[in-house]
C-alpha positions in Angstrom: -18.2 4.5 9.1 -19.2 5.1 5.5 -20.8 7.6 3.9 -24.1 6.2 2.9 -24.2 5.2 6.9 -24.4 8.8 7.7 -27.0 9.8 4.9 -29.2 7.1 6.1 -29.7 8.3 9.2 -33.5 9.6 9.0 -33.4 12.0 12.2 -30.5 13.8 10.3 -32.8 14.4 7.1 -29.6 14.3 4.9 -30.4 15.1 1.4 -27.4 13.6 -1.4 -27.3 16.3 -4.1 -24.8 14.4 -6.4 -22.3 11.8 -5.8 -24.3 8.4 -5.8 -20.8 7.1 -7.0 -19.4 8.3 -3.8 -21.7 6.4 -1.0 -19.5 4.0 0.3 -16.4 6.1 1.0 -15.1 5.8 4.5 -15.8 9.1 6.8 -12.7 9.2 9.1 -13.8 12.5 10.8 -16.2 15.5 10.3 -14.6 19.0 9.8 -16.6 22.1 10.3 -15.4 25.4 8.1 -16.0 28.8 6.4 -12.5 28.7 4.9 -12.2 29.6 1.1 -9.6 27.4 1.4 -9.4 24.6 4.4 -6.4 22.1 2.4 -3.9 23.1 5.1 -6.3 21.5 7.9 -7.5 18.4 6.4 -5.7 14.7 6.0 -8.3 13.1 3.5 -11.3 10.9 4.5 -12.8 14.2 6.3 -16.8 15.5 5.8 -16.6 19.0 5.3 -19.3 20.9 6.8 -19.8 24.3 5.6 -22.4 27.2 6.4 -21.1 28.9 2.9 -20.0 32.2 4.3 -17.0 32.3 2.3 -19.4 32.3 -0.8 -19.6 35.8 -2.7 -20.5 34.7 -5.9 -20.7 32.1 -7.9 -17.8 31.4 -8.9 -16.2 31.0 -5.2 -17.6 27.5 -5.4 -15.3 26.5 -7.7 -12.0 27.5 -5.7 -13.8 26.1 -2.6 -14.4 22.4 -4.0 -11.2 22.1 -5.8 -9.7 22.6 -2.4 -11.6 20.3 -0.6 -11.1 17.0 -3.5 -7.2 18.2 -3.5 -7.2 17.5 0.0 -8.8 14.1 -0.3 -12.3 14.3 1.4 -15.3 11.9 1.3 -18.0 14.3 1.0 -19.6 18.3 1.6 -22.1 18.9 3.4 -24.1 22.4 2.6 -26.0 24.2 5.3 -29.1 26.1 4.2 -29.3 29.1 6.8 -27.3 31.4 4.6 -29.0 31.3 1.4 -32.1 28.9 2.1 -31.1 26.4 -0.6 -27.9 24.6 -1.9 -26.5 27.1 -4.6 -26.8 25.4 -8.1 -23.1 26.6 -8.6 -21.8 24.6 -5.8 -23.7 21.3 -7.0 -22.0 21.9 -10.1 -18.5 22.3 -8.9 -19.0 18.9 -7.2 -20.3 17.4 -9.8 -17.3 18.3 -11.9 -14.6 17.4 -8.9 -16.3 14.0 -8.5 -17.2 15.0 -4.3 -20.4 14.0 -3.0 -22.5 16.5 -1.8 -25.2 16.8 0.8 -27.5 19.0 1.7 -28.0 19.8 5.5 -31.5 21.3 6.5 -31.7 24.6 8.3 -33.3 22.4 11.3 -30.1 20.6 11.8 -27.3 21.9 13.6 -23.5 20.8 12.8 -23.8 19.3 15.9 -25.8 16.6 15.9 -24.3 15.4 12.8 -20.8 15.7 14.6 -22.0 13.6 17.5 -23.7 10.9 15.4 -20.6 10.4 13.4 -18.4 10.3 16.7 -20.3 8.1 18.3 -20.3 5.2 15.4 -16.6 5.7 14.7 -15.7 5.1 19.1 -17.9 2.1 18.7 -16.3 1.4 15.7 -12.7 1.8 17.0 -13.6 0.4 20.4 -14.4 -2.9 18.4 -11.8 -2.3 16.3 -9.5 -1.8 19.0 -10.3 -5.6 20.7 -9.5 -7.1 17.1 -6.4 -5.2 16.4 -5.1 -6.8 20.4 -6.3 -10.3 19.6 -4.6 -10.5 16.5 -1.3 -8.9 18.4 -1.4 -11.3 20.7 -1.5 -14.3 18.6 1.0 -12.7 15.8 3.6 -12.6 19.2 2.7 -15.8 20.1 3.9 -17.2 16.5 6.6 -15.2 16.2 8.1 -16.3 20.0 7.6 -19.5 18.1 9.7 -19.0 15.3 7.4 -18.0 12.1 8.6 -15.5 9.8 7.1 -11.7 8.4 7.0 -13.9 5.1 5.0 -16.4 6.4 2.6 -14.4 8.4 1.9 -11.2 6.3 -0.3 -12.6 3.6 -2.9 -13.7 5.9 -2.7 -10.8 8.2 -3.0 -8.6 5.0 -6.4 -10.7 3.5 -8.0 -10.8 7.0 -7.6 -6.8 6.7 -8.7 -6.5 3.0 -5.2 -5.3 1.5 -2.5 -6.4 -0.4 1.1 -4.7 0.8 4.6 -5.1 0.1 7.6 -5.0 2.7 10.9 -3.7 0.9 14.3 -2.0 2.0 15.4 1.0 1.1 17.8 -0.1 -1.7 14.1 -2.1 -3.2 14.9 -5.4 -1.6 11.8 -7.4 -1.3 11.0 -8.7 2.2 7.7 -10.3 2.3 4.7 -9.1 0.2 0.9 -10.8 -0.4 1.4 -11.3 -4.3 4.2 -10.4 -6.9 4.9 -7.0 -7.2 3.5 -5.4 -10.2 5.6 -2.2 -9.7 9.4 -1.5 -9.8 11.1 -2.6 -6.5 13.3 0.1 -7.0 11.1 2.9 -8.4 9.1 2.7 -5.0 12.2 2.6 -3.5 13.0 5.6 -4.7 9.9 7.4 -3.8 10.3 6.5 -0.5 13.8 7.9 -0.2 12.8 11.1 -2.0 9.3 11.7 -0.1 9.3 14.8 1.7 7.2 12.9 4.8 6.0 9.8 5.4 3.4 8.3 5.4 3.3 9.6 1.8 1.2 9.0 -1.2 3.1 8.1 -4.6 2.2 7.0 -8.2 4.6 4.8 -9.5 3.4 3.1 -13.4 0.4 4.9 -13.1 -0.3 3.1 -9.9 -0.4 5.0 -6.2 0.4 3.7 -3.6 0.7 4.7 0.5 3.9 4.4 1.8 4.5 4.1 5.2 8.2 3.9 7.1 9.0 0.5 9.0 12.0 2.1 11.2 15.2 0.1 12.3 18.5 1.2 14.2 20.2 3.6 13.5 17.6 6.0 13.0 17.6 6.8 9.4 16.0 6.4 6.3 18.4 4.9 4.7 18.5 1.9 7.7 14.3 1.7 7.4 11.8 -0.6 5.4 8.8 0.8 4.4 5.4 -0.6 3.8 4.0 -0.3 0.1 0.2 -0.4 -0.6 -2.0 0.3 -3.1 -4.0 3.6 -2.9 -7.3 3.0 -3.8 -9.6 5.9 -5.1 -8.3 9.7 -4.5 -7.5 9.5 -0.9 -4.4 10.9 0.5 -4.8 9.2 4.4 -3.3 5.0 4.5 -5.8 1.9 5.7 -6.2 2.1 9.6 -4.7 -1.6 8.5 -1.5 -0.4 7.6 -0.6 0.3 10.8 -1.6 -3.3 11.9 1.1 -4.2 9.3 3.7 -2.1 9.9 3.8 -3.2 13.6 3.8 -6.7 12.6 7.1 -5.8 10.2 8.6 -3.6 13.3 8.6 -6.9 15.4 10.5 -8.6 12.6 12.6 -5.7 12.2 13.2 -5.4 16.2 14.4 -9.3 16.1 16.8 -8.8 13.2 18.4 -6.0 14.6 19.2 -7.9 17.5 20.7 -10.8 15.2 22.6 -8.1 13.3 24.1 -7.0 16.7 25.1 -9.9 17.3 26.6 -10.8 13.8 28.4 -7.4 14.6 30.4 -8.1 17.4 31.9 -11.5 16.1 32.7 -9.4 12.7 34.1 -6.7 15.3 36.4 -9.8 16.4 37.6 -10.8 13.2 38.0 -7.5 11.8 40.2 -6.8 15.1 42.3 -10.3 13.6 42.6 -9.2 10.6 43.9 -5.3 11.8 46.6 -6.7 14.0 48.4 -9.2 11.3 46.8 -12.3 14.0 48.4 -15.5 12.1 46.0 -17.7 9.9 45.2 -20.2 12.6 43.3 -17.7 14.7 41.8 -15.9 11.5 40.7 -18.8 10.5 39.4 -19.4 13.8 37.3 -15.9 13.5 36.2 -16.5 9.5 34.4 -19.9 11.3 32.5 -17.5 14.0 31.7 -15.5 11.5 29.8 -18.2 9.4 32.4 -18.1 6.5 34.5 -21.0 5.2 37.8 -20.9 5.7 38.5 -21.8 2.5 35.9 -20.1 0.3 36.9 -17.0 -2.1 36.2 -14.0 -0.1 36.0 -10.1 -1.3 36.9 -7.3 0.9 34.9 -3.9 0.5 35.9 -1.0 2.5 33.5 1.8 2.2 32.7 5.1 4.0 29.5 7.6 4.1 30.8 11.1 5.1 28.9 14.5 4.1 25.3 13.6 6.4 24.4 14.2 9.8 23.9 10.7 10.5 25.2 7.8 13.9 28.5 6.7 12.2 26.5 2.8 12.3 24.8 4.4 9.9 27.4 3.4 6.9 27.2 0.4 8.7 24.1 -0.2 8.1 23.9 1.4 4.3 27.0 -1.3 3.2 25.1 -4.3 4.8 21.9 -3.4 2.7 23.7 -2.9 -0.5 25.9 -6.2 -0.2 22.8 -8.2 0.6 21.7 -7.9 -3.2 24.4 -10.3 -3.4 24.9 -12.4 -0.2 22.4 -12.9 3.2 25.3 -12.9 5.7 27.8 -9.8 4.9 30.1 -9.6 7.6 30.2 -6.0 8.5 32.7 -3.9 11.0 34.4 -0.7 11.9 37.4 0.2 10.4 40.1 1.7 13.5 40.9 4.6 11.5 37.2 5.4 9.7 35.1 3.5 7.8 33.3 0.2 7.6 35.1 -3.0 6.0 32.7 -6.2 4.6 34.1 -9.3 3.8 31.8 -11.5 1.6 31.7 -15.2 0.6 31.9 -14.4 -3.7 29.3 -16.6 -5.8 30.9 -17.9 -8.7 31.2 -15.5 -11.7 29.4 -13.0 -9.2 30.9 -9.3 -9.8 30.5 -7.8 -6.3 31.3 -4.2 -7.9 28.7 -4.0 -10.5 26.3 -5.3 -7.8 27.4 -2.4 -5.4 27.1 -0.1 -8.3 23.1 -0.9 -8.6 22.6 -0.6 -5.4 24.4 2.3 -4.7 21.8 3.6 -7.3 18.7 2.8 -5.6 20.0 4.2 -2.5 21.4 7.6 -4.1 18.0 9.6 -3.2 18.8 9.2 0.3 22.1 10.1 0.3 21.3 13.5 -0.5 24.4 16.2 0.1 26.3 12.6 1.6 29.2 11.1 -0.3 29.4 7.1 -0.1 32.7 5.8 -1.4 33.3 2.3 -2.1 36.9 0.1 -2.9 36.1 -3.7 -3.5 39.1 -6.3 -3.8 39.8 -8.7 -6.3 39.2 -12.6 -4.5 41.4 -14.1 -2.0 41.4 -17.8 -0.9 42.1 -18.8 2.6 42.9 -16.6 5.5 47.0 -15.9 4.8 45.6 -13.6 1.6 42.1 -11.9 3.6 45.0 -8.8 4.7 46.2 -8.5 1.6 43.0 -8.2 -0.1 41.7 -5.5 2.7 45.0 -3.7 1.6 43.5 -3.9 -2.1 39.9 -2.6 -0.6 41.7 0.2 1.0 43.3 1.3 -1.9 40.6 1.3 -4.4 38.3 3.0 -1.5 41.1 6.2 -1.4 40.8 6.4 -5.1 36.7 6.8 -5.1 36.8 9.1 -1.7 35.5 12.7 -1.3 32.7 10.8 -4.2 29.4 8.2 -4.5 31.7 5.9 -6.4 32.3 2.3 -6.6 35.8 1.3 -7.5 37.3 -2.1 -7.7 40.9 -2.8 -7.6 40.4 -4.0 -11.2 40.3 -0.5 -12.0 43.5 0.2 -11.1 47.0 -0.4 -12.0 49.7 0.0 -9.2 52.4 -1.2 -7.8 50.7 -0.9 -4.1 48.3 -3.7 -5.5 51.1 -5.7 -6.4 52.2 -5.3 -2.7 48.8 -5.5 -1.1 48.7 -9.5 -2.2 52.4 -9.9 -0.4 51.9 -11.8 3.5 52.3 -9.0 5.7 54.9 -10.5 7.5 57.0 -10.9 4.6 56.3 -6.9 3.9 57.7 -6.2 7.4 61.1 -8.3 6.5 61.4 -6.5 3.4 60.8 -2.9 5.0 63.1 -3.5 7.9 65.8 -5.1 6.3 65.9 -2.4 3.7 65.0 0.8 6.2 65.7 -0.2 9.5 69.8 0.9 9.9 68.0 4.4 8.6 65.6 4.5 10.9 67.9 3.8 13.6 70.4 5.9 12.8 67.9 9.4 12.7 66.8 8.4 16.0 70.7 8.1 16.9 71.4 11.2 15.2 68.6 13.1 15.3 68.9 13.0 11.3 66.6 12.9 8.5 67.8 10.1 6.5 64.7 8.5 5.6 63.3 11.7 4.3 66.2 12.4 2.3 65.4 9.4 0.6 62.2 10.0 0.5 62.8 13.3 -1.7 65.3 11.9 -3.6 63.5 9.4 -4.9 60.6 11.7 -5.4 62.6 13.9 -7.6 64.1 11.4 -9.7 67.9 11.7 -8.5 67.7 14.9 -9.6 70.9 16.7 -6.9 69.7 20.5 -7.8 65.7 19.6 -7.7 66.1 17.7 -4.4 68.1 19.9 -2.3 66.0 22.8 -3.2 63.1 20.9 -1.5 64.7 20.0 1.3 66.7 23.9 1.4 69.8 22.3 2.0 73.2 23.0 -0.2 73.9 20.2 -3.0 77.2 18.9 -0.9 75.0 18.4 2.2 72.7 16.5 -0.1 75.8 14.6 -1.3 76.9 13.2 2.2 73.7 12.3 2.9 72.9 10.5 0.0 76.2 8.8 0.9 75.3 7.6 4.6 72.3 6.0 3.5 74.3 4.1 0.5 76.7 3.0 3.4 74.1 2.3 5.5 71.7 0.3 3.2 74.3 -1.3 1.0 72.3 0.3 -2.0 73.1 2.0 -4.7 70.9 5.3 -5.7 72.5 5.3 -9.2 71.3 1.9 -9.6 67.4 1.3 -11.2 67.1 -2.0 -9.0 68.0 -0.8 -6.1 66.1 2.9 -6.3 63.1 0.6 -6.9 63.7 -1.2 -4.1 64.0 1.3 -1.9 61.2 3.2 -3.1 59.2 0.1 -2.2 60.1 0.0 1.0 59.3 3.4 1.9 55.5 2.7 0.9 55.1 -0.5 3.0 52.5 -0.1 5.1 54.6 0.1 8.7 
């Protein structure tokens, strides 16, 4: 119903003070008060009626109108028991504040005006209503049949007079009626940030409503949300928005189910890939996974700690950010904590700085949450994918406890070096080098390997090492000479301390 629907009603005997401009404004509901102040109880599109017993003097009228445009309503209507006339004051206020105002004989009760508009807004919705399940039923139909959010909400959005946008939360663009005139990731932003949703936000000068298209998990950071422009100085979105945002939940509902899938063959070649399976069978599982073989593939290993969130949730958050650079990131679990993504690298793509934008665009929702990222230098073919997790893993411990991106470009180390060596080959090395110590402390109920461990640590240094390990320097001796016998190594020799120091940080 609009406004000048409701003045034209000649039983009513509506009289429009000021506000011509106004007439066609939607009413959405009638709200009856003698509040100073009523903001706290109204949503926007309302028709204040008021008997104006809050008004003292004159200048009440000015506190009381201010109220009433902050909180978005169509029009005031002023009742003429109390002072016989509308108060010059109060026309004045309105005028200023841009609200319509009415004047509502002493004749006419508040309730006849409440029933007329009631009764046109139930017809209205009651027709509204058959619409709205006519054009459900044919948007399933067309779905079942394979069309696409893209495809269907432009027309959906002109047959309900409004132009929207569908984006992620990292400001991804999903479908949308026309080009977006505002920053992807300024709305984005806003949306992470809002207190509540639906919210109202002015982005380039331009508001928009924002309302939140939900997924799984149950987060913010794993929702769309519905962008459209607000139109005049109402706070309360289209009745049409919800039309649209339950067209993008049916989208949303069949991807998640796609997703799920996707995540149980990633689950299976992540599994591969955790055990040391041999490059047949993860070859095999790169295949299931929609991945070549062949092609240049990054690992990313990330975690989001620090937020009362599902742990799908950092799931979820990696899969958005890595779709600014591929459609099909292969996302899973990591056994200890953790996600790990392996991705199919564009050429002269840098997967880092890519992470690092998005990362950006997410960081409002992150909020007191830390989400640390490692990224791995390409790998070709499937004997190299464990060596470059190894790489992931490693630049992911140097960005944790922080919202960082690092890649293992970053870094120098020697456990880079090793990350890149077949992990057979690093079991050879490790056993052939440490296995007659190992053996002999379980023998012996010794603590060979530690010893080493220390010794190395403290540079051969006798005094420095058995003070760390409270033993006298002659106990240190012997044992220092049991693992030379044993190994066949020399701890005065540089080789051979090297050697052994890289054994010790093999991954077992």
């Amino acid at each position: 119903m609009l406004l000048h629907e409701l003045l034209d009603q000649p039983r009513l005997k509506l009289a429009l003070l000021t506000g011509d401009q106004g007439a066609d404004r939607p009413v959405n509901r009638i709200y009856v008060t003698d509040l100073p102040d009523p903001r706290r109880y109204l949503a926007g599109g309302e028709v204040v009626l008021t008997g104006l017993m809050w008004r003292r003097e004159p200048g009440d009228s000015e506190a009381f109108v201010a109220a009433c445009a902050a909180g978005g309503v169509t029009a005031i209507g002023a009742g003429d028991a109390v002072y016989g006339s509308v108060p010059p004051d109060l026309v004045t206020a309105c005028r200023r504040h841009g609200v319509p105002l009415f004047e509502v004989p002493v004749e006419v009760s508040f309730r006849e005006i409440v029933d007329q508009v009631n009764q046109s807004l139930w017809a209205h919705r009651a027709s509204g209503l058959a619409s709205v399940l006519g054009r459900q039923r044919g948007l399933m139909a067309a779905m079942a049949a394979g069309a696409r959010l893209a495809d269907l909400l432009p027309p959906m959005a002109a047959d309900l007079g409004v132009a929207c946008w569908i984006l992620s939360p990292a400001g991804r663009l999903i479908a949308g009626t026309a080009p977006l005139g505002a920053p992807a990731a300024a709305l984005a932003r806003a949306f992470l940030a809002a207190s509540r949703l639906p919210a109202v936000v002015t982005v380039d000068g331009q508001r928009y409503h924002l309302v939140a298209v939900p997924g799984r998990p149950e987060h913010r950071l794993a929702s769309w949300f519905l962008a459209c422009p607000a139109e005049g100085d109402t706070h309360r979105p289209p009745e049409a928005l919800d039309e649209l945002a339950s067209l993008a939940v049916l989208e949303r509902t069949q991807l998640d189910e796609v997703v799920r899938v996707e995540h149980r063959l990633a689950d299976g070649l992540g599994h591969l890939l955790a055990t040391g399976a041999e490059p047949a069978d993860v070859r095999a599982g790169l295949l299931s996974c929609g991945l070549a073989p062949d092609a240049t593939l990054v690992a990313v290993v990330a975690d989001l700690t620090g937020l009362r969130a599902p742990p799908e949730l950092a799931l979820a958050v990696l899969q958005e950010a890595l779709r600014t650079v591929t459609d099909r990131p292969v996302v899973t679990p990591l056994p200890e904590a953790g996600v790990l993504a392996l991705v199919a690298a564009p050429p002269g793509a840098d997967i880092a700085a890519a992470l690092r934008t998005a990362i950006d665009a997410l960081a409002p929702g992150l909020g007191s949450g830390q989400l640390a990222i490692g990224v791995s230098g390409p790998a070709t073919g499937p004997s190299t994918l464990a060596g470059a997790v190894e790489e992931a893993r490693h630049a992911y411990r140097s960005a944790a406890g922080r919202t960082a991106v690092v890649a293992s470009s970053d870094l120098a180390s020697y456990q880079l070096l090793l990350a890149r060596v077949p992990m057979e080959a690093r079991a050879a090395f490790r056993e052939r080098l440490l296995g007659p110590l190992f053996d002999y402390d379980r023998a012996h109920d010794a603590d060979l390997v530690r010893t080493l461990g220390d010794f190395l640590d403290c540079g051969g240094s006798w005094t420095r090492c058995a003070e760390r390990l409270h033993v006298h320097v002659n106990t240190l001796r012997y044992r220092v000479g049991r693992i030379e016998a044993l190994t066949g190594r020399d701890l005065t020799a540089f080789a051979d301390r090297v050697d052994l120091f890289l054994a010790l940080h093999l991954t077992p």
